[in-house]
C-alpha positions in Angstrom: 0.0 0.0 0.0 3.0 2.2 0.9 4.7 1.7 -2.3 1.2 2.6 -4.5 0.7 6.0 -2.6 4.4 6.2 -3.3 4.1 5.6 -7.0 0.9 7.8 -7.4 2.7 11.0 -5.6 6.1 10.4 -8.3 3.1 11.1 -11.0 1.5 13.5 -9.7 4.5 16.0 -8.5 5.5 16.4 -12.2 1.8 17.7 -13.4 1.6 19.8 -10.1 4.8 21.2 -11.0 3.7 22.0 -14.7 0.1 23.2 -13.7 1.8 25.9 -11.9 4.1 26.8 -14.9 1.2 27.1 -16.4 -0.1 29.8 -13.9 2.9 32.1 -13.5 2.5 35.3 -14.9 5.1 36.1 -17.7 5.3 39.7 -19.8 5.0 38.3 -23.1 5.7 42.2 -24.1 8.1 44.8 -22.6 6.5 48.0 -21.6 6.0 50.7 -24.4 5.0 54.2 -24.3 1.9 56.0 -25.9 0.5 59.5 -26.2 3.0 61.6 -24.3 1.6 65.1 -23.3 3.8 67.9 -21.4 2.0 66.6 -17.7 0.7 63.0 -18.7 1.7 59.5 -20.3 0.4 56.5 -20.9 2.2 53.2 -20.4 0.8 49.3 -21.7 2.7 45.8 -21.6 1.2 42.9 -22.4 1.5 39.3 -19.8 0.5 36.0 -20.6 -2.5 36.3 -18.0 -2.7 38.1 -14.7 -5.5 41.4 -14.7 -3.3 43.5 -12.1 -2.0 46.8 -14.4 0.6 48.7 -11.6 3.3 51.3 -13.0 5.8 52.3 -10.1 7.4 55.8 -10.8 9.8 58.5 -9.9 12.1 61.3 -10.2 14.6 58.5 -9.2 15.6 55.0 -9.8 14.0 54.2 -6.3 10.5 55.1 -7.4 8.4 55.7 -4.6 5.4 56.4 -6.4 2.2 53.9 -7.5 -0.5 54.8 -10.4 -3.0 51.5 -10.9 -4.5 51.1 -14.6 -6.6 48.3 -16.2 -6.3 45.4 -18.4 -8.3 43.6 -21.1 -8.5 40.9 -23.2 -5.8 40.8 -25.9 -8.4 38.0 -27.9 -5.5 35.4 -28.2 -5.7 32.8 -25.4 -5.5 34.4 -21.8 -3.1 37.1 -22.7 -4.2 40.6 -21.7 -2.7 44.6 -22.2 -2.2 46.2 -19.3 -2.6 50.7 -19.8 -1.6 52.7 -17.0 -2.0 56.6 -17.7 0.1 58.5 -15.8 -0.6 62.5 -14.6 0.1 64.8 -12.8 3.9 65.0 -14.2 6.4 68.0 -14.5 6.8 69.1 -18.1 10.3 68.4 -19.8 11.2 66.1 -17.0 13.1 62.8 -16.8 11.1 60.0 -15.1 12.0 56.5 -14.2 9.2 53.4 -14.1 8.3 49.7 -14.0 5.2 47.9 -14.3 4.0 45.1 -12.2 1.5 42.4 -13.1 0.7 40.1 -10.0 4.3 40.0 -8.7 5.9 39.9 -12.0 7.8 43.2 -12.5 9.8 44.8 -15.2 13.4 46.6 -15.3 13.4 50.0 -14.6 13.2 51.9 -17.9 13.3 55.8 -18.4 11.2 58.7 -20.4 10.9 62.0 -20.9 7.9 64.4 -21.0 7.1 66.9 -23.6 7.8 69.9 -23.6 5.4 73.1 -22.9 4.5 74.7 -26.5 5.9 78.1 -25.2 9.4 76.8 -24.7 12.0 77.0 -27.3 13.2 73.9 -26.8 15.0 71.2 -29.8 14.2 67.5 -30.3 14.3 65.0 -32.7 12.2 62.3 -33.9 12.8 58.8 -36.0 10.3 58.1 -39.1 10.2 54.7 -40.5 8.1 52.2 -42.2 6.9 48.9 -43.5 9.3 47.0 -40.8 6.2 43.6 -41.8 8.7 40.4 -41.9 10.7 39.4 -44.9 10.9 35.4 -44.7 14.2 36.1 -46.2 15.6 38.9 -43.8 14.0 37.7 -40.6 15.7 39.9 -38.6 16.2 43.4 -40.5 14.0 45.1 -38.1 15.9 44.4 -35.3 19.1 45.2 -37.5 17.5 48.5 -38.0 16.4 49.1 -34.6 19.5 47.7 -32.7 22.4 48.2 -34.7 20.7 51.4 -36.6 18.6 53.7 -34.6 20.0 52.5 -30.9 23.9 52.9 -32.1 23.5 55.7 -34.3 22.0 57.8 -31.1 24.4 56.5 -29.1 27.2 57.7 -31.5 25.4 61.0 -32.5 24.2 61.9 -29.5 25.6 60.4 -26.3 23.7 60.1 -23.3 20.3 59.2 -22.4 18.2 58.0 -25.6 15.1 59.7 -23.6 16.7 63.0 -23.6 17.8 62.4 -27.7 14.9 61.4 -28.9 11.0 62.6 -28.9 9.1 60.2 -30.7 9.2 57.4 -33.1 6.7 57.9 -36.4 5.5 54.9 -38.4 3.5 55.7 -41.3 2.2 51.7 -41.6 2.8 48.5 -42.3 4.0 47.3 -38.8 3.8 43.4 -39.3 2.9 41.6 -42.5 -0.1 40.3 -41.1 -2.3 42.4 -38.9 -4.8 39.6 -38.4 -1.9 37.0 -36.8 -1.4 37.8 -32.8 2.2 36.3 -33.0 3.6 38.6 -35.6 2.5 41.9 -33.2 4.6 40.3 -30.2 7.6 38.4 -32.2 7.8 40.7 -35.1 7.4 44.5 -34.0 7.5 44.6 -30.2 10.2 42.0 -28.8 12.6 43.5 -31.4 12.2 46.9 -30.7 11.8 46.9 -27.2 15.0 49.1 -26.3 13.5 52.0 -27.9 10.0 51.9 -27.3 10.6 51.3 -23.5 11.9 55.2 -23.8 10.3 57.0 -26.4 6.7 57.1 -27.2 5.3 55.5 -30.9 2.9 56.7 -32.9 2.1 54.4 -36.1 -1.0 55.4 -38.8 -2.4 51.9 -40.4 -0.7 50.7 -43.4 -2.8 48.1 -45.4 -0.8 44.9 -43.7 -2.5 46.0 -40.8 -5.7 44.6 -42.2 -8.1 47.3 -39.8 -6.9 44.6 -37.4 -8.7 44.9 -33.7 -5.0 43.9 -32.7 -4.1 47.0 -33.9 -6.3 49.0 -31.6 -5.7 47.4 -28.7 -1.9 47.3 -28.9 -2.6 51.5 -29.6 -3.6 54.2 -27.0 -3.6 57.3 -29.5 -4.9 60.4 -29.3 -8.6 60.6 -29.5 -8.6 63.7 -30.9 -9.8 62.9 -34.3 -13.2 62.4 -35.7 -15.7 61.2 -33.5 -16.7 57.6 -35.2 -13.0 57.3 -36.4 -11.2 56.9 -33.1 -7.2 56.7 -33.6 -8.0 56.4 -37.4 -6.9 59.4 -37.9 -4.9 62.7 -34.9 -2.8 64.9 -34.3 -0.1 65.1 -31.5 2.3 68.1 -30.8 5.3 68.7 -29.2 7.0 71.5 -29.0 6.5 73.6 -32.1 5.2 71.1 -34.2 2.3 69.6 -34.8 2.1 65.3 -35.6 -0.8 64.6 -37.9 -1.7 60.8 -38.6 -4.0 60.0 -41.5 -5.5 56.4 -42.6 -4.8 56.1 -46.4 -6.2 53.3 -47.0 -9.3 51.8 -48.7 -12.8 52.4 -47.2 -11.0 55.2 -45.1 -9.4 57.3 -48.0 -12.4 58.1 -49.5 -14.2 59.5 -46.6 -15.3 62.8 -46.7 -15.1 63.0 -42.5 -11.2 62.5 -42.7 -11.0 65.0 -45.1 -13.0 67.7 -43.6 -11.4 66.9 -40.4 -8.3 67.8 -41.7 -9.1 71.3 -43.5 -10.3 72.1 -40.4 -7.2 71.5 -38.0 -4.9 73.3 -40.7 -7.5 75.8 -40.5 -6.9 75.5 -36.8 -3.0 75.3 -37.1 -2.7 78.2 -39.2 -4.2 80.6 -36.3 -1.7 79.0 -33.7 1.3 80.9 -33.4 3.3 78.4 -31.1 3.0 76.0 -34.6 5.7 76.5 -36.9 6.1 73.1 -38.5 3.5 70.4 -39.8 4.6 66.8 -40.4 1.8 64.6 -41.5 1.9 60.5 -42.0 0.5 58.5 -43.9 1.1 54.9 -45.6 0.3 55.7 -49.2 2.4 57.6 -51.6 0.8 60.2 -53.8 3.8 59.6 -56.4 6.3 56.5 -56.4 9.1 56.6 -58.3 9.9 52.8 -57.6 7.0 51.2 -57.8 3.9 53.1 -59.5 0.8 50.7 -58.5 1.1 51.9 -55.1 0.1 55.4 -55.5 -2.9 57.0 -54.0 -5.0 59.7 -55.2 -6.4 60.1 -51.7 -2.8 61.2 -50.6 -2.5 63.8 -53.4 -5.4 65.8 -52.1 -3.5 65.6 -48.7 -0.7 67.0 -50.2 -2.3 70.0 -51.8 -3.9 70.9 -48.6 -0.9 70.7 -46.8 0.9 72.8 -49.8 -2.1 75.3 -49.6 -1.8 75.4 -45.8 1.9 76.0 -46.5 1.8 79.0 -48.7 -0.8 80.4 -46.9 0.7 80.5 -43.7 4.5 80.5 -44.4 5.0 77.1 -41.9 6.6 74.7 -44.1 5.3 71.0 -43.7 6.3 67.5 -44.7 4.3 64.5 -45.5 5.7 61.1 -44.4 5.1 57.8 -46.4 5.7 54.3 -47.0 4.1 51.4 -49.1 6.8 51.6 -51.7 9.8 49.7 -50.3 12.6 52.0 -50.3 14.0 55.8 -49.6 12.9 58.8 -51.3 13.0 62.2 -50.9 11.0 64.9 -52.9 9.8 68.9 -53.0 6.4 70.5 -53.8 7.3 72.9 -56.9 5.8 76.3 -55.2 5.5 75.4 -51.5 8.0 74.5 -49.5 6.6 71.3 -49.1 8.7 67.9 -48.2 7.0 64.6 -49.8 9.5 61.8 -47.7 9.0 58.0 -48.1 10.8 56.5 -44.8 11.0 52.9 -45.5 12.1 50.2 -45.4 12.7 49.0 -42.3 12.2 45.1 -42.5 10.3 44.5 -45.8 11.8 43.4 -48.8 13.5 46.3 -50.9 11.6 47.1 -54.2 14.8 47.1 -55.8 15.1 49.4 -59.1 13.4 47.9 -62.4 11.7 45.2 -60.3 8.3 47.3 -60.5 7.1 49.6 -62.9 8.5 53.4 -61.7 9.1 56.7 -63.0 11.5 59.7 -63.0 9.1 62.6 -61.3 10.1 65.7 -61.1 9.4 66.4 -57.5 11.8 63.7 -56.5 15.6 64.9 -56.5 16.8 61.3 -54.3 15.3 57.8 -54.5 17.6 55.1 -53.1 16.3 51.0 -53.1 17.7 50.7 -49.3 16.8 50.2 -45.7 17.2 52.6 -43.2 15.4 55.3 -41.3 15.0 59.1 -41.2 16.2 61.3 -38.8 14.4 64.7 -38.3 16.0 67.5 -36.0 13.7 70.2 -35.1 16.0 73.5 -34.0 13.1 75.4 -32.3 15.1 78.6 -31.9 12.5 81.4 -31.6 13.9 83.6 -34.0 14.7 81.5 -36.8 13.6 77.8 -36.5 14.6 75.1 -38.4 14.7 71.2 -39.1 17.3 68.7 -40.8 16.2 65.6 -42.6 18.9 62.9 -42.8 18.1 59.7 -44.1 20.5 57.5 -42.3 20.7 54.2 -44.8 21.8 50.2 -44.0 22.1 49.8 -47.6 21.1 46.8 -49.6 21.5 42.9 -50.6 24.1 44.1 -52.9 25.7 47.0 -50.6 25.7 47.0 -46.7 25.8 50.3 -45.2 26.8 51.1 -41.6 24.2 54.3 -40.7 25.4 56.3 -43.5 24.1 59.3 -43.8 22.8 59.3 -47.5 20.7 62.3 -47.8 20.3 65.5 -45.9 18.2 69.1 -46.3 17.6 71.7 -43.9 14.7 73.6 -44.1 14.0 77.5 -42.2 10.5 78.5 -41.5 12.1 82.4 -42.4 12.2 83.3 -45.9 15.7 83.7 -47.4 15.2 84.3 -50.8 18.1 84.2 -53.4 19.1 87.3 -55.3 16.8 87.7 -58.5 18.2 86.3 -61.4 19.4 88.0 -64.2 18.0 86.9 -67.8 21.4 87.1 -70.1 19.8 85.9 -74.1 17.8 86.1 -75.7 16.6 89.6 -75.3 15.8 92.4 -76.3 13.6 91.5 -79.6 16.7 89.6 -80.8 15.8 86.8 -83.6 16.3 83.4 -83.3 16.4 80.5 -85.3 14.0 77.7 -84.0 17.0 75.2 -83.3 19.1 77.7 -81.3 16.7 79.0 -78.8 18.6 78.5 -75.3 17.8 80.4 -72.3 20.5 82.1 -70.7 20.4 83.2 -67.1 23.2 85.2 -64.7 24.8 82.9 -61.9 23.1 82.5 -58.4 23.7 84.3 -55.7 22.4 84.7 -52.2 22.6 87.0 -49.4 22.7 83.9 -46.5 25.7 82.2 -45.9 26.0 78.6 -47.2 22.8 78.9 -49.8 23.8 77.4 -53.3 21.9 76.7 -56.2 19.2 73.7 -56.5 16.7 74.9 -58.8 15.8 76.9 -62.0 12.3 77.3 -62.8 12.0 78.3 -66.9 9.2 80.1 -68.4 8.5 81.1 -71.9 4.9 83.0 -72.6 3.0 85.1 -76.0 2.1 87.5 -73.3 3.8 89.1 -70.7 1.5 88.2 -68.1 3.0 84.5 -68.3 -1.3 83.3 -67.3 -1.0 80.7 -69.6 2.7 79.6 -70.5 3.6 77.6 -73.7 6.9 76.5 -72.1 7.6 75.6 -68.3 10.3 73.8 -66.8 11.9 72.8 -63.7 14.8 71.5 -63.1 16.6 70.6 -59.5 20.6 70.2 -59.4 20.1 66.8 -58.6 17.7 63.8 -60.1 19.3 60.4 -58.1 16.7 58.2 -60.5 18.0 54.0 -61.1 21.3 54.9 -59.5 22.2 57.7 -61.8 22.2 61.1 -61.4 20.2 62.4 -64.5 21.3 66.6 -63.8 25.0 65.3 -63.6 26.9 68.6 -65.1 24.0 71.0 -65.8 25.1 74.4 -63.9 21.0 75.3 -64.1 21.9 78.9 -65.5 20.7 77.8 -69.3 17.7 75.6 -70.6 17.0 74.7 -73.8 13.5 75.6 -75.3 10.9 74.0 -77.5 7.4 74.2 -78.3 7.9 77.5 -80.3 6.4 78.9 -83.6 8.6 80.7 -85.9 8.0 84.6 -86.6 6.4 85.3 -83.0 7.6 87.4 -80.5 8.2 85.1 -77.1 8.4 86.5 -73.7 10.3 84.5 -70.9 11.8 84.7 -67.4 13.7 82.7 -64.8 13.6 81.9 -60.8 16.5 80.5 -58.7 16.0 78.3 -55.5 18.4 77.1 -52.7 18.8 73.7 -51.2 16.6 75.1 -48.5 13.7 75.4 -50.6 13.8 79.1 -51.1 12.4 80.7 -54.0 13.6 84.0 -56.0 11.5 86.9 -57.5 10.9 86.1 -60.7 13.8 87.4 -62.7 12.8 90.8 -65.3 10.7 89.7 -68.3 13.1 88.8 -71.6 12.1 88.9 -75.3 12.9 87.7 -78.6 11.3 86.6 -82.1 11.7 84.2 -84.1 12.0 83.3 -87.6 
């Protein structure tokens, strides 16, 4: 009898001993940070079970205080989120924290709040995209968050990454599958855990995100947008710049809510004077040079009311992309307007002839590489500024270590270039049809460091140039299938064509700098000819 009860307990210890395995409390996700304000932010992990949602916090690492949130149902097996809101914080303040789920803590991580919109003070922020999982580069987002974004701020700027960084922008495309639970822990939270333990996120929905309820419940966002649309679509600021996230895609593009919605903020924006900049996100290109299927219509009317809102109000903006695997960079022709496509940080590379593209004009730099963009916001009162460097890994063919492959600074002040002076023809000289070459004087600029990037041409019957029979643009650089296409042209001449022979022709010039500034149109210039 002895030796049965003795056999039964062996067999029974084991599935004890698993049953409360079973039970323990693990965080399947690492805390991450949402919807910073100046006095407030909100913090969410995820466990494997367990409904206790405890943040400790202080000015110190030894904590001392306690804010309790709640959990819910994450709809995979009994995993739940956990969302503790903090308040009641200092503005522009360093803050340590953990989270605690029934026992189970965290390390003690680190942020920083916000700023107040009065104070001058500089940040920066990291935009990328499209980090879904390439079967073939399994681990390119963590490359691009580990050995890119971590060591590149590390190098760049040493110190804390919470007193470096701001935020983290992600214009869609987080996982390849929105619908599968696993790829939201495995694929875009356990590999960036360093960096979104310090610095708040804040993605828009790409079309791999499927309109997934994973999606929203992985997301605390701002609920500031339209009222049925909840964290479809926001806006966030910090400091002197305003964050506006837009839902490209179909069903969502098309509706007239979003789009009202959004004239109305700029409206809004353009009567607040602490605003000077407006970076918007979105997942759908309005023009791809890479891969042309991808565009979105819904995006061009974006742009032109962020172009519109630009001109109007003299705050230069930038719209942020993805969808089209790889880096570009592009310029509105009369606003000064950024169009910037941030990917790719995990999926596969649309790699040049692959897809069908084209050379657009508005687009000086497209590189098929991963990597990330850097923005530096220089909120100096007087004359504020920001610097867009794409910092690039390279490719299959070419690894690159954080290079720093593209870079433009743009001022919220006007400096406008010297006019231009039109050289020939002029003055009612004739010319043969074949031998009609405009002929401007050399750039020049009154602000240190300004050089020429653009010539905009113009050639009219009339001299009020309403409807022109000859326009062209032309930037100093075109980076289009690995070749620079304005290789060698000084901008100062362009050849014409289009004309008629014995007509008298009227024409002029304008000269930008690399910092988007726009001349006076030059004096008007005429000629005939035969």
């Amino acid at each position: 009898m002895k030796y049965l009860r003795l056999l039964l307990a062996l067999f029974l210890i084991p599935s004890l001993s698993i049953q409360g395995q079973e039970n323990l409390v693990k965080i399947t996700i690492q805390p991450y940070l949402q919807d910073a304000y100046p006095n407030s932010i909100k913090i969410l992990w995820e466990t494997n079970s367990g409904e206790e949602s405890i943040v400790e916090w202080g000015l110190t690492r030894k904590l001392g205080k306690r804010t309790s949130g709640k959990s819910f149902d994450v709809n995979y097996s009994s995993a739940r989120i956990h969302e503790v809101k903090l308040e009641g914080l200092n503005h522009y303040t360093a803050y340590y924290y953990r989270v605690l789920t029934k026992g189970v803590q965290s390390d003690i991580f680190e942020f920083k709040t916000p700023p107040l919109s009065t104070q001058a003070e500089s940040f920066n922020i990291i935009a990328m995209s499209d980090m879904q999982k390439d079967h073939n580069n399994p681990d390119k987002f963590s490359e691009i968050v580990n050995q890119g974004i971590l060591d590149y701020l590390q190098k760049e700027f040493p110190g804390k990454i919470s007193n470096n960084l701001a935020m983290v922008l992600i214009p869609g495309d987080l996982v390849e599958n929105g619908t599968n639970y696993s790829q939201w822990k495995n694929d875009f939270f356990n590999p960036a855990e360093k960096l979104f333990s310090t610095v708040p996120l804040y993605p828009v929905l790409g079309n791999h995100e499927k309109n997934s309820i994973y999606y929203f419940k992985y997301f605390s966002l701002p609920e500031n947008g339209s009222p049925a649309y909840a964290e479809h679509w926001w806006h966030k600021d910090y400091g002197n710049t305003r964050i506006i996230g837009l839902n490209s895609n179909e069903g969502y593009s098309d509706s007239k809510h979003q789009y009202e919605w959004l004239e109305k903020l700029l409206d809004e924006t353009a009567k607040n004077p602490e605003i000077d900049f407006v970076f918007a996100q979105l997942h759908h290109p309005h023009k791809s040079e890479l891969w042309i299927p991808g565009e979105s219509n819904f995006t061009g009317k974006v742009v032109q009311l962020l172009e519109d809102f630009t001109t109007k109000t003299g705050k230069p903006s930038i719209h942020f992309f993805g969808h089209t695997h790889g880096y570009s960079r592009g310029q509105s022709k009369d606003h000064k307007h950024l169009w910037i496509n941030v990917a790719s940080a995990g999926g596969a590379i649309d790699n040049w002839g692959e897809f069908e593209g084209k050379d657009y004009d508005e687009f000086t730099v497209t590189q098929d590489e991963y990597g990330f963009v850097m923005v530096e916001v220089d909120a100096n009162k007087k004359d504020p500024k920001f610097t867009i460097k794409r910092i690039s890994r390279g490719n299959e063919e070419q690894f690159k270590a954080n290079e720093v492959s593209d870079q433009v600074v743009i001022y919220k002040n006007e400096r406008k270039p010297n006019i231009p002076k039109p050289v020939s023809p002029a003055d009612f000289i004739a010319v043969d049809l074949s031998e009609v070459l405009l002929k401007a004087g050399v750039f020049s600029s009154e602000f240190e460091g300004a050089f020429h990037a653009a010539s905009h041409w113009q050639i009219s019957k009339t001299k009020e140039f309403e409807k022109p029979i000859f326009d062209s643009w032309k930037q100093h650089e075109n980076w289009y299938y690995k070749v620079n296409r304005q290789e060698n042209d000084d901008l100062t001449d362009e050849h014409s064509n289009r004309l008629e022979t014995n007509l008298t022709y009227y024409w002029r010039v304008r000269y930008r700098d690399q910092n988007l500034n726009w001349s006076d149109w030059s004096d008007v210039a005429t000629f005939k000819t035969k």
